[in-house]
N, C-alpha and C positions, 0 to 999 in steps of 0.2 A: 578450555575444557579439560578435565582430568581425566584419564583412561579410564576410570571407572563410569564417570557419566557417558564417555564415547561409547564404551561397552552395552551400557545398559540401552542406550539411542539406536547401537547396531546390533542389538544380539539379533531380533526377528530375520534381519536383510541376512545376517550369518550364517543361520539356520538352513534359511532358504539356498543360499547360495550351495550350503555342502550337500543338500539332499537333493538338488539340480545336476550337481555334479557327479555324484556318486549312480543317478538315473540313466549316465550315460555308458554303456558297458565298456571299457577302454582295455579289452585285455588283448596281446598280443595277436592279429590274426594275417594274413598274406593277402589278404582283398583286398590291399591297399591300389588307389591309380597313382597318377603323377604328383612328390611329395605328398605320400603318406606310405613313409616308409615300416611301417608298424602296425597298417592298418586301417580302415574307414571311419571306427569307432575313435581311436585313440587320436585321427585325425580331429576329429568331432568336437572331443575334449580337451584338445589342447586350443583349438580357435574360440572355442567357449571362452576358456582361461582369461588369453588372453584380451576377449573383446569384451569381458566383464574390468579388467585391467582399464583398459580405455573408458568404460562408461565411470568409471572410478578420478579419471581424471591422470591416470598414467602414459609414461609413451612403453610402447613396445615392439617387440621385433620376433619373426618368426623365423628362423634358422631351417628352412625347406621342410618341415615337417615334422625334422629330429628332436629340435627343442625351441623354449622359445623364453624370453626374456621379459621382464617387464621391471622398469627403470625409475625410481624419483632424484632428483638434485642432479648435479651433474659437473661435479666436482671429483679431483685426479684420485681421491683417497677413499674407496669403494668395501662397502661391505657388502657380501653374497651370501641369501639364502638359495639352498639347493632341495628343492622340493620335485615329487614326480608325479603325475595322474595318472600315470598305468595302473593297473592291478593285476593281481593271479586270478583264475579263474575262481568261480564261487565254488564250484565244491558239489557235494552232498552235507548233508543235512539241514540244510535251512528251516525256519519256521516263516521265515519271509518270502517273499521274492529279494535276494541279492542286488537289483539292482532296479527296483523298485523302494525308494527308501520310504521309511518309514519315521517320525516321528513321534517317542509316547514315553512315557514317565520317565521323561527329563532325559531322553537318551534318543540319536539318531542311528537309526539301524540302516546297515550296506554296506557291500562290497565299496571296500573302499574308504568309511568313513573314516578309521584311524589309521591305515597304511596306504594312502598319503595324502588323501583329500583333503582331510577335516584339519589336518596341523598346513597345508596348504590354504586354504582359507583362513584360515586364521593370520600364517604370516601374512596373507594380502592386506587384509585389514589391519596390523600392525602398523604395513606400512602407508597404510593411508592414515591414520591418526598422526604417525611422522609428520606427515605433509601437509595435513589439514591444520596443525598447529604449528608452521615451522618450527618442527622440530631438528631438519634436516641442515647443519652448522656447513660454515661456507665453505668450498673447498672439500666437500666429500657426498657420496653418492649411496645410492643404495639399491641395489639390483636384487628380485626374484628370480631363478633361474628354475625352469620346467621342463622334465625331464619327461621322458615320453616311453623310455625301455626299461626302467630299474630293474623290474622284475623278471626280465630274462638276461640279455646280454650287453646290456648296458652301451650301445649302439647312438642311442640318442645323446647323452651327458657326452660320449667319445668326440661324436659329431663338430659336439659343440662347441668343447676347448680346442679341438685340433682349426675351429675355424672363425671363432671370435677372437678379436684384438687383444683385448687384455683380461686378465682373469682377475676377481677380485682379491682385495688385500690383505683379507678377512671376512672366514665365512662360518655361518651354524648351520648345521643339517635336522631338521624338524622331521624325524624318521628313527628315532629312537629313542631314548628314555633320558628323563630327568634323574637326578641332577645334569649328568652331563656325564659323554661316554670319550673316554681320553686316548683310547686302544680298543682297535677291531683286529681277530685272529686273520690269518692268511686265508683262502679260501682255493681251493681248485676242486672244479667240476670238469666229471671225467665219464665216460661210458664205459659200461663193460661188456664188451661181446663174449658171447660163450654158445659155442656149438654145439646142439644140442645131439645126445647120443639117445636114435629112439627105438628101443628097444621092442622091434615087433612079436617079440614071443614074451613080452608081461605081459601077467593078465590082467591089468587095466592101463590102457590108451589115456594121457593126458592130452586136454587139448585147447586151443582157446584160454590161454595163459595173458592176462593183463591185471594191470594195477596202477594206481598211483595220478597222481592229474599236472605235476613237475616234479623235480630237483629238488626246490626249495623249500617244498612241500612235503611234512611226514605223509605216507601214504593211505588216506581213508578209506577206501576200499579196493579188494583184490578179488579176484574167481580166477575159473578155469571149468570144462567139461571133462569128466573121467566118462568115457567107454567101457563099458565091464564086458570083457570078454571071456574073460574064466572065473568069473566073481558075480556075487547074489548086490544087485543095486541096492537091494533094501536094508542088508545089513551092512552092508560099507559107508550107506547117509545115515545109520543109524549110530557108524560108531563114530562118525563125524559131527552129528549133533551133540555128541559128548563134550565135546571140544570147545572154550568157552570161546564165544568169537564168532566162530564159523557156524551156517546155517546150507543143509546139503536138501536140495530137494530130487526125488527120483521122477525118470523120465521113461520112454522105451529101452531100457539097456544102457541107460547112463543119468548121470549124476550133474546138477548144476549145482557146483561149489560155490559160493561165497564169505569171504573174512570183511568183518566188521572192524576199522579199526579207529584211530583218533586223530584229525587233522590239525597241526600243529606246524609253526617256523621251522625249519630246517635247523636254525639254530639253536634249537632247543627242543630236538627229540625227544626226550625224556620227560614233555610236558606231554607227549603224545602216545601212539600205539601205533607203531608200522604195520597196517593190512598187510601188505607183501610179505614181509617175513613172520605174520602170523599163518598166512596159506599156508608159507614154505614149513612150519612146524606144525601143521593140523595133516597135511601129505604125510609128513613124515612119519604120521602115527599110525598111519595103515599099516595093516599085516601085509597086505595081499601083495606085490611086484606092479609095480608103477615104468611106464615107457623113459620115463624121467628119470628114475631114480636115481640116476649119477648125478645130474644138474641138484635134483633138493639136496641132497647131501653134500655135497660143496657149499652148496645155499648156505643150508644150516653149521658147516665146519667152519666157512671163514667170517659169515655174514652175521648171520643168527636174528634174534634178537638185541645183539649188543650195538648200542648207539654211541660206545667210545672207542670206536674202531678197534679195540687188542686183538680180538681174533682176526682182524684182516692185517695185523700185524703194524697198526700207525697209532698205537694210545700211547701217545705223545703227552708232555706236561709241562709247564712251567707257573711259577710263581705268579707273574705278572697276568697272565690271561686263562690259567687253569687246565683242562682239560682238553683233547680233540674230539670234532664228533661227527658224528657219520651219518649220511642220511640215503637210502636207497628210494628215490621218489618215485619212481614211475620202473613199472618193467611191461614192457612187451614185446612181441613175436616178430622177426623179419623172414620171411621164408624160415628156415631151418634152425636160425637164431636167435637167443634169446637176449635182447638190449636190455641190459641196467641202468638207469640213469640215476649216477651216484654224487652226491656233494660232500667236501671232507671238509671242515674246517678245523686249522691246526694253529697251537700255540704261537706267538709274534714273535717268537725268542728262536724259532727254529728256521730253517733255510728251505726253502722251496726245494731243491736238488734231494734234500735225504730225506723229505716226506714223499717226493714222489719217486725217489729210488724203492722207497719202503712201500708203495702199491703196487709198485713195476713187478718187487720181489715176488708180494702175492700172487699177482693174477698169475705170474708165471709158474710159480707153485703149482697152483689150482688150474692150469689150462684156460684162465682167461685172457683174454684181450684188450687193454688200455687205450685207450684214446681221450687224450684230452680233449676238454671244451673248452675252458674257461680260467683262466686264474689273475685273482689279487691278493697282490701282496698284501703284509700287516700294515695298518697304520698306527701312529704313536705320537703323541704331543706332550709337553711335559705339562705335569700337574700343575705346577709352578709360575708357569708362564702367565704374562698380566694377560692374555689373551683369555686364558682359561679362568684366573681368578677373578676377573670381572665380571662373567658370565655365570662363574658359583656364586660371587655377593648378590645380584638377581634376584637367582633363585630362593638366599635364603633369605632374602629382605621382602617375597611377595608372599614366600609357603611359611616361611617360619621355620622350617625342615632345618635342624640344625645338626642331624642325626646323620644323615645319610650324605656318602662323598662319592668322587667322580672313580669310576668305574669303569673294567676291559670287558667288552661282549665277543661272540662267535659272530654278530651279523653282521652285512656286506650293506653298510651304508653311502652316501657317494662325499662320504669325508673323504674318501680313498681317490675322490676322483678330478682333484685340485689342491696346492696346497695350501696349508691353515686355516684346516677347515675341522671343525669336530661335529657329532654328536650330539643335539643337546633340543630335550623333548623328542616327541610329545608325552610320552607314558610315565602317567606320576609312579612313585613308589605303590604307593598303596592300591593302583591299579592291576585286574590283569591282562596279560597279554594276550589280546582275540585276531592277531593278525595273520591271516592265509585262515582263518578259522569260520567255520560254521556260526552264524547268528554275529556277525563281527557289529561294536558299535563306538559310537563317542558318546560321553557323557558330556553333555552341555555345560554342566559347570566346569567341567575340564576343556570344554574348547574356549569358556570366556577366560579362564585364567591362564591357561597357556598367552593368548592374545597379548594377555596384559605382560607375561614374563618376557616374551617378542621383543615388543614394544619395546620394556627398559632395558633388553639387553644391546638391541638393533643400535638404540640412541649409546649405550654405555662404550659399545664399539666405536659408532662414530665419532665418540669424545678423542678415543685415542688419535685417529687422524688430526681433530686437531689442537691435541698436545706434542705433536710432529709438524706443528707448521712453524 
């Protein structure tokens, strides 16, 4: 059978399979009991996974909950796809229910469907075509690996390698874009505390200060309550509805502020609209004395609007991977505090030590307070490598794409989380990027073609094995 008959035999089971998947909400929550460290849900759909794996005719293996594996052939010489079910929360704006999928002109709609269900399904089915055709040459293997925390702290993938036998020998990560991504920027996630000075003789009281839904996440919508205490409500919402974004309704002697903004990948701010630093610049334009006013003004001095960090003092640059970029996702209130939850990702050419010397400097300028969460370093493969060039001849032998070459992103894929691993799909060129986004979907003919690019890339890998025997 040729992958194109197999395709056209399993697209319906395909379908079916990512919008089953995607029904199940898998985002990070603490209700987890024994093994499921991530969750009820996330538990949910990772036994899905894998007991769809099994009816598939696979073996598999559940790693306590963190991650879980699923195996054909069973030979020394292993390839590994590194796929996740988690997802970010849906958001605001839907037209759907998020995890309710939907089905309709040639396109699966959900939370989920293209970050990372739908290229997760797909490699499944890749690797059952392998198998169903011996495709799988003697003396080498081929492993799915499911990851269950991508999208927060990466806990599950950690799990995994620190406690399975061997890692594969060669791997592709179905969580980014086509052609194929050769270098991801470094990444550190870090909080900013800043203590909030509240000024009880302004005449208006800020209060009820939130935004943002993660990190990762450009921020879609922010508020806050202003109290008017020497100030007319009606003309403070009225000079707020000025303001393009923000929407101020008046109440008894105060105001319910809200900024409308665009949710968007962290790694590409600049496809979005940060709500939070649109508050912080819609505050800013009152006349009147705000309890706040020293927080937005630091806001707006180091933060702003700018999503290449220069005014927090880290616009960073290099040739090879471009630009830094900033992302403020989430701010809310601790008692008296106000938490930033910030993401930076910076050039592969630069050293961890003097990017985060260069935040250290600011917050310390500014009176904030640093705390790391998170960080990964850059990854980098050479272009050149028969690893990579086998996996670009694929590509341009399925698309025809003779135009477009492998490429550095800002995202944090789990190539970073094993090595010889890159990058490579699901997002065609000609596609856009809807992922952590509002109305998120797959196009069906992009989940049958991906399948197929899988398939002969999975098999072109496994050749190498055994042109090593």
């Amino acid at each position: 059978m040729t992958i194109h008959e197999f395709i056209e035999r399993n697209r319906e089971a395909m379908i079916a399979d990512v919008a089953e998947l995607i029904n199940i909400p898998t985002v990070f929550s603490e209700d987890g009991g024994s093994n499921q460290p991530f969750g009820k849900e996330v538990d949910r759909g990772l036994r899905w996974i894998l007991q769809r794996a099994e009816d598939l005719g696979m073996k598999t293996r559940n790693f306590d909950g963190y991650a879980g594996e699923i195996t054909i052939g069973d030979g020394p010489f292993m390839i590994g796809v590194l796929a996740h079910e988690d997802v970010v929360p849906a958001g605001e704006g839907w037209d759907t229910d998020p995890f309710d999928s939907v089905v309709k002109e040639g396109k699966i709609y959900g939370r989920g469907s293209g970050d990372d269900k739908g290229p997760l399904i797909s490699s499944l089915y890749a690797m059952k075509y392998l198998m169903d055709e011996g495709r799988i040459p003697a003396g080498t293997s081929l492993r799915l690996i499911v990851g269950t925390n991508e999208e927060e702290r990466w806990g599950g993938i950690n799990y995994y390698t620190s406690h399975v036998e061997r890692l594969p020998d060669y791997s592709i990560v179905p969580d980014g874009y086509f052609p194929l991504i050769f270098c991801e920027k470094g990444l550190v996630d870090f909080d900013i505390n800043i203590s909030l000075f509240d000024d009880k003789n302004a005449d208006i009281r800020v209060a009820g200060l939130y935004g943002g839904s993660g990190r990762n996440v450009v921020a879609g919508k922010a508020g806050c309550v202003l109290q008017c205490h020497n100030a007319d409500p009606t003309e403070i919402a009225a000079e707020l509805n000025e303001f393009e974004g923000i929407t101020a309704e008046c109440g008894d002697d105060e105001i319910i502020v809200m900024a409308q903004g665009k949710s968007t990948h962290a790694m590409s701010p600049e496809k979005g609209l940060n709500a939070i630093s649109l508050l912080m610049l819609g505050l800013s334009r009152i006349k009147c004395t705000l309890s706040i006013d020293d927080f937005v003004e630091k806001y707006n001095r180091y933060i702003g609007m700018d999503w290449n960090a220069e005014k927090f003092g880290c616009g960073f640059e290099d040739q090879l991977s471009g630009k830094t970029t900033f992302n403020i996702g989430v701010l809310r209130c601790e008692d008296r505090d106000v938490v930033l939850e910030a993401n930076l990702r910076y050039p592969a050419s630069m050293e961890k030590e003097t990017v985060v010397g260069a935040i250290e400097m600011t917050c310390s300028r500014a009176g904030f307070f640093y705390k790391e969460k998170d960080f990964l370093p850059p990854v980098y493969t050479e272009p050149d490598s028969d690893f990579v060039v086998k996996l670009m001849e694929v590509y341009r032998k399925v698309t025809g794409d003779q135009e477009h070459e492998a490429f550095a992103i800002g995202g944090a894929t789990y190539a970073r989380a094993i090595p010889k691993a890159v990058a490579f799909g699901p997002l065609f060129p000609y596609e856009e990027e809807l992922a952590h986004e509002a109305n998120e979907f797959l196009a069906i003919d992009s989940l049958e073609k991906m399948t197929w690019i899988f398939a002969e890339g999975l098999e072109a890998l496994l050749g190498m094995g055994v042109n090593k025997r």
